[in-house]
C-alpha positions as CSV (number, residue, x, y, z in Angstrom):
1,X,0.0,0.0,0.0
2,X,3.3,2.3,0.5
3,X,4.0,1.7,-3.0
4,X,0.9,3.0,-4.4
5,X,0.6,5.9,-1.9
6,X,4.0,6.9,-3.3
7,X,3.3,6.7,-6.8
8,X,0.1,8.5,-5.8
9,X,1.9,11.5,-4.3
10,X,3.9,11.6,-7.2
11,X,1.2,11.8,-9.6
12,X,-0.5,14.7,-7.7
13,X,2.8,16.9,-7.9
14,X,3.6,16.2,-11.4
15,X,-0.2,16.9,-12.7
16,X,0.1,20.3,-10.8
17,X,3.3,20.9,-12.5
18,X,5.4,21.5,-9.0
19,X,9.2,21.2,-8.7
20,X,10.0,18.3,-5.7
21,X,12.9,16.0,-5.2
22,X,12.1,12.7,-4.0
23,X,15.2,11.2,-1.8
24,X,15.7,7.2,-1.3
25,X,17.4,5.4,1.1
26,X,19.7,3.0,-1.2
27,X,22.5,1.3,1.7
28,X,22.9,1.5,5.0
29,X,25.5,0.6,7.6
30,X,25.2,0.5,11.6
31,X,22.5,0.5,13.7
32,X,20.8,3.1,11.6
33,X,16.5,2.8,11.5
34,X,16.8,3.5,8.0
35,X,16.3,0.8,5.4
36,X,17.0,0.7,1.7
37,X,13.9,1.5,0.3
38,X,13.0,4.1,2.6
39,X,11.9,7.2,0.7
40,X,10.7,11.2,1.2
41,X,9.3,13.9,-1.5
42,X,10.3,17.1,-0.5
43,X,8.5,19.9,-1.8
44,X,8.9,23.9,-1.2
45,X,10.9,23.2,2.0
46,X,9.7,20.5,3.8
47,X,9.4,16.9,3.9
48,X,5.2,15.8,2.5
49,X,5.4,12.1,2.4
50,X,7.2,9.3,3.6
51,X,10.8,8.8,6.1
52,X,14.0,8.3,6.1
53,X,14.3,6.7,9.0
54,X,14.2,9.4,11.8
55,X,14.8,13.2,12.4
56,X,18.6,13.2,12.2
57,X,19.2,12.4,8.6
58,X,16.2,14.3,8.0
59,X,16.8,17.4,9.0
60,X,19.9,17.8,6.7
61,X,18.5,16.1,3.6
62,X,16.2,19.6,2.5
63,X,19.9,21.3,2.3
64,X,20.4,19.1,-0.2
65,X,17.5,18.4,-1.8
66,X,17.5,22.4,-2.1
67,X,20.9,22.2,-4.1
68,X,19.5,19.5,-6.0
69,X,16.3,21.1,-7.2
70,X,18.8,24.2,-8.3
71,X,21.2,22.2,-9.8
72,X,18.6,19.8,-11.7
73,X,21.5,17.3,-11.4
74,X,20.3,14.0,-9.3
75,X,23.2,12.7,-6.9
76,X,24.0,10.6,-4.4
77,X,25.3,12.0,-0.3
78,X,26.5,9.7,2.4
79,X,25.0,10.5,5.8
80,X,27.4,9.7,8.5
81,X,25.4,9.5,12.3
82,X,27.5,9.9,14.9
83,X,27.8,11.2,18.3
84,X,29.0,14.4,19.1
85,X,32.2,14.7,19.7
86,X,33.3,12.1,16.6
87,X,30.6,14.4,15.1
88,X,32.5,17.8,15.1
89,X,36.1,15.9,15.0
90,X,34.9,14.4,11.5
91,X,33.6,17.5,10.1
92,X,37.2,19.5,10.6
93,X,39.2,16.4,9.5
94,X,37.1,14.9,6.6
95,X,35.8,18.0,4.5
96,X,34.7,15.5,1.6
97,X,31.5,16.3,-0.8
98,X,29.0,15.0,-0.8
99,X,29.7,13.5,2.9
100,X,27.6,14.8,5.5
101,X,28.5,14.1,9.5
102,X,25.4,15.0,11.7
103,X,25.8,15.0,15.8
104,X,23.6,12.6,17.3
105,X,23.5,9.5,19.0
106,X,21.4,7.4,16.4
107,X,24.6,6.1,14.8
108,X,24.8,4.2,11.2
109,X,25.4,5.4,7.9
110,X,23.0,5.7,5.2
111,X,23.3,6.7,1.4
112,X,20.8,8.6,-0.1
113,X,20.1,9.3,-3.8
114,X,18.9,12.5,-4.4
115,X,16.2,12.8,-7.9
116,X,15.2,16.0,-8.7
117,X,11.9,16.3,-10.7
118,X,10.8,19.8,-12.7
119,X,8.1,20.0,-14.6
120,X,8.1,20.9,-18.2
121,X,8.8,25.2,-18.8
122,X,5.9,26.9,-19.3
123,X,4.9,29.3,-21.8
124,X,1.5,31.2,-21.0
125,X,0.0,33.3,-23.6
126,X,-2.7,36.2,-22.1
127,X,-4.8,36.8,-24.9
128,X,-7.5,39.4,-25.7
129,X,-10.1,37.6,-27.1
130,X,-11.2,36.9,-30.9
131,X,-8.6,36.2,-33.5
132,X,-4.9,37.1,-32.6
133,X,-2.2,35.6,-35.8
134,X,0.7,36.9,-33.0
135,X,-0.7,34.5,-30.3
136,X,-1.2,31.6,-32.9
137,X,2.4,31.9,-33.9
138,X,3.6,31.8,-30.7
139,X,1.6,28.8,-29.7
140,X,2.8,27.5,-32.8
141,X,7.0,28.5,-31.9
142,X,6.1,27.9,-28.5
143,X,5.3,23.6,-28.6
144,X,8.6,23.9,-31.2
145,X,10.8,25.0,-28.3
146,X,9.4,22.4,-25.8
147,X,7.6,24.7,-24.0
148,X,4.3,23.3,-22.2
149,X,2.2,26.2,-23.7
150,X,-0.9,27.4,-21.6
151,X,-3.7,29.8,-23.3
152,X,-5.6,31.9,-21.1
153,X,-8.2,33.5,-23.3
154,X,-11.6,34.3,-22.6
155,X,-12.6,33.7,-26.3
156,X,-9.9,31.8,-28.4
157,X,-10.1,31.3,-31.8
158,X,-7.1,29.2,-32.4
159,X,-6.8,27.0,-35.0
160,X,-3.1,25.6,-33.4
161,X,-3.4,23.6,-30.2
162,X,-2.1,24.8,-27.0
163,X,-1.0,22.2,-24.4
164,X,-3.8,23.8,-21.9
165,X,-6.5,26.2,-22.5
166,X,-8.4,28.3,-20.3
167,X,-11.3,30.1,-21.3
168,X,-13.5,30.5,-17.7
169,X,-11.2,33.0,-15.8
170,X,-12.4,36.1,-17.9
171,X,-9.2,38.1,-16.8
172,X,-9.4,37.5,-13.6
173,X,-6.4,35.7,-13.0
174,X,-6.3,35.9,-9.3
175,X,-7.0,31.8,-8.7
176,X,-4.2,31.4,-11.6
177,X,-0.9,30.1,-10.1
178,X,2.0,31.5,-12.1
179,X,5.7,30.2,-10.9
180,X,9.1,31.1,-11.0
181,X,9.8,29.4,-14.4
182,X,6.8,30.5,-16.3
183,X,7.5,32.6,-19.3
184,X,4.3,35.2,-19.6
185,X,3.2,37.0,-22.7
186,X,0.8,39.4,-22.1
187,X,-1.3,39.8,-25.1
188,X,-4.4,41.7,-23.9
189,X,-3.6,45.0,-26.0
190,X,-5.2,47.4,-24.3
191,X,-6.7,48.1,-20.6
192,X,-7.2,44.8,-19.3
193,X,-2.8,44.6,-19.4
194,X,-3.0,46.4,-15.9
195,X,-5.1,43.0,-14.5
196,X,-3.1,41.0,-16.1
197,X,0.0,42.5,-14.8
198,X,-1.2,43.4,-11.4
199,X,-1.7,39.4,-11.2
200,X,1.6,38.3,-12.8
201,X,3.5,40.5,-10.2
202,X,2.6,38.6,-7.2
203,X,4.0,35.6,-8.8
204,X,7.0,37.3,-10.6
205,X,8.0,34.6,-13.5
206,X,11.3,33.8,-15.5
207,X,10.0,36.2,-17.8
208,X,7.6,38.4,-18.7
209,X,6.7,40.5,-22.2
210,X,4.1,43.2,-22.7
211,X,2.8,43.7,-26.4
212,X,2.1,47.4,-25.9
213,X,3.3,51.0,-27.6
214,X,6.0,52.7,-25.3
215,X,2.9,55.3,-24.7
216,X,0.4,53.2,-23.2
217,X,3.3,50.8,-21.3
218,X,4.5,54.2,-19.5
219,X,0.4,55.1,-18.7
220,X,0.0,51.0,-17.5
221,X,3.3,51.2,-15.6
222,X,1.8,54.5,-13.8
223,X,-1.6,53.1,-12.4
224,X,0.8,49.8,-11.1
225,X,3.0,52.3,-9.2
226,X,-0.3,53.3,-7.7
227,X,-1.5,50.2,-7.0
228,X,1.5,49.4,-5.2
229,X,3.5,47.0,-7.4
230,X,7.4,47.3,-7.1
231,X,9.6,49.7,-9.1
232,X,11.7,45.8,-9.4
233,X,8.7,44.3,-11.0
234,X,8.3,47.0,-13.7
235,X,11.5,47.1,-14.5
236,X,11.5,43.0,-15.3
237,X,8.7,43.4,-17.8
238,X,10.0,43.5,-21.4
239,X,8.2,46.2,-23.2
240,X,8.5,46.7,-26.6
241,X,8.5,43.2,-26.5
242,X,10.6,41.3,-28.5
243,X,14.0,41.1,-30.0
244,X,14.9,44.6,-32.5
245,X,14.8,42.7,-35.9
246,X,12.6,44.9,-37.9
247,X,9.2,42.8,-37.3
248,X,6.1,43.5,-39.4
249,X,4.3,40.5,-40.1
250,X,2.6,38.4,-37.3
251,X,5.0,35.7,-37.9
252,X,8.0,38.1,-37.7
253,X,6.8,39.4,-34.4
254,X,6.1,36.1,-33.1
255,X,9.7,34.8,-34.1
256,X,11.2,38.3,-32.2
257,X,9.5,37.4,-29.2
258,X,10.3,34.1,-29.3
259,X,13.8,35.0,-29.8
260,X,13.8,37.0,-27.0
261,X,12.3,34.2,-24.9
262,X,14.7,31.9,-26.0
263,X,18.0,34.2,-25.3
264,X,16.4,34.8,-21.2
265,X,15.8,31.1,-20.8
266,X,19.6,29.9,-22.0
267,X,20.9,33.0,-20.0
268,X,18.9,31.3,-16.8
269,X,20.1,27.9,-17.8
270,X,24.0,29.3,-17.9
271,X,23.5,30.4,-14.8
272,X,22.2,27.7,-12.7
273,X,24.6,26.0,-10.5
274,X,25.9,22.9,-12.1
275,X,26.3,25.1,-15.3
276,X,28.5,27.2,-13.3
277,X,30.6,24.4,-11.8
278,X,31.4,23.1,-15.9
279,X,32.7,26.6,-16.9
280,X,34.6,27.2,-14.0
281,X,36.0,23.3,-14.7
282,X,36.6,24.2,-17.9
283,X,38.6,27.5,-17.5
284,X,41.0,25.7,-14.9
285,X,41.7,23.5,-17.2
């Protein structure tokens, strides 16, 4: 019944696209209560399901599922329990990665494999309404570049699939959960952009375009500052959206926004930590 509770828990985070790590027990030595087999999912923080055998190897595993989730690179620790003063004495003497020495009497040593699990990048298109060729294209360029591409629109007329479309919010994105790595186009044109906006700022995103003239972006960027939202926030939202290449067509402007899309998500992926470690490897070389 563990099993299936498990897979369960697994199912429910993935289908509501959340970032988690699940962490298994895989050896142990000692008089450790852990057992291979032994497993957590840890989610924004904490621990949501399952054990690894007690508190004291649990409360140094979300360190490192942290660095995991960041990383996006799975790996294994060793978990050395010991008592306090071989504890501390161990820590000085044996500085070796991926080797963690907690103080405590429950002794043993366990290895844990680390699996981080993210869920596909999102790309979520705020329409207008009616028929858009700019927010077809992009749905179109969108599903090319992997992304999982959500439509909210109150009245779509699409004739390309997105991966998710929602029609029953109306503008009112409040119950909408954007994340950290969603990529938001706001394509509203006109004054529901402040809504939109106003809702995309308490979730600030990976990266967020506004198809607007300079004009009415300065005018929509006013009535925020009086609503409150952060100088920091306005300042993230790209507007003129897209990459300078001269755009006319629908299809031109859709490939310039793409492009821009594309050049802030390698710039995050350059700068994530295991990226960082290669091309510091690489220049010491």
């Amino acid at each position: 019944m563990e099993n299936y509770d498990f897979a369960s828990k697994i199912h429910e985070m993935s289908t509501k696209g959340e970032s988690f790590v699940v962490a298994t027990v895989v050896k142990t030595e000692g008089s450790s209560l852990a057992k291979p087999g032994f497993k957590v999912v840890v989610y924004d923080d904490s621990i949501i399901y399952g054990t690894l055998g007690g508190a004291c190897p649990e409360s140094v595993i979300l360190d490192e599922a942290r660095k995991v989730l960041d990383s996006g690179v799975p790996k294994s620790v060793k978990i050395h329990l010991e008592d306090a003063g071989k504890g501390i004495e161990a820590m000085i003497s044996r500085q070796v990665q991926d080797e963690i020495f907690v103080e405590t009497f429950c002794g043993g040593t366990i290895d844990v494999f680390l699996e981080p699990f993210k869920p596909f990048e999102r790309l979520i298109l705020i329409g207008q309404g009616g028929r858009d060729e700019v927010e077809e294209y992009l749905v179109l360029l969108g599903k090319k570049l992997d992304f999982r591409v959500t439509v909210i629109d109150h009245a779509p007329v699409l004739k390309e699939k997105p991966d998710e479309l929602i029609s029953n919010l109306d503008f009112d994105l409040k119950s909408f959960k954007f994340t950290k790595d969603d990529f938001v186009v706001i394509l509203t044109k006109g004054e529901r952009d402040i809504e939109a906006l106003e809702a995309v700022a308490k979730y600030p995103p990976a990266y967020i375009g506004l198809m607007a003239s300079r004009k009415r972006a300065a005018h929509d960027f006013e009535v925020l500052k009086g609503k409150g939202i952060s100088q920091k926030f306005l300042d993230s939202i790209n507007t003129p959206i897209g990459v300078e290449i001269g755009a006319i067509t629908p299809f031109e402007i859709a490939i310039s926004i793409s492009s821009q899309i594309t050049k802030v998500r390698r710039e995050r992926s350059s700068k994530s930590p295991s990226n960082t470690k290669k091309l510091e490897a690489k220049a010491n070389q």
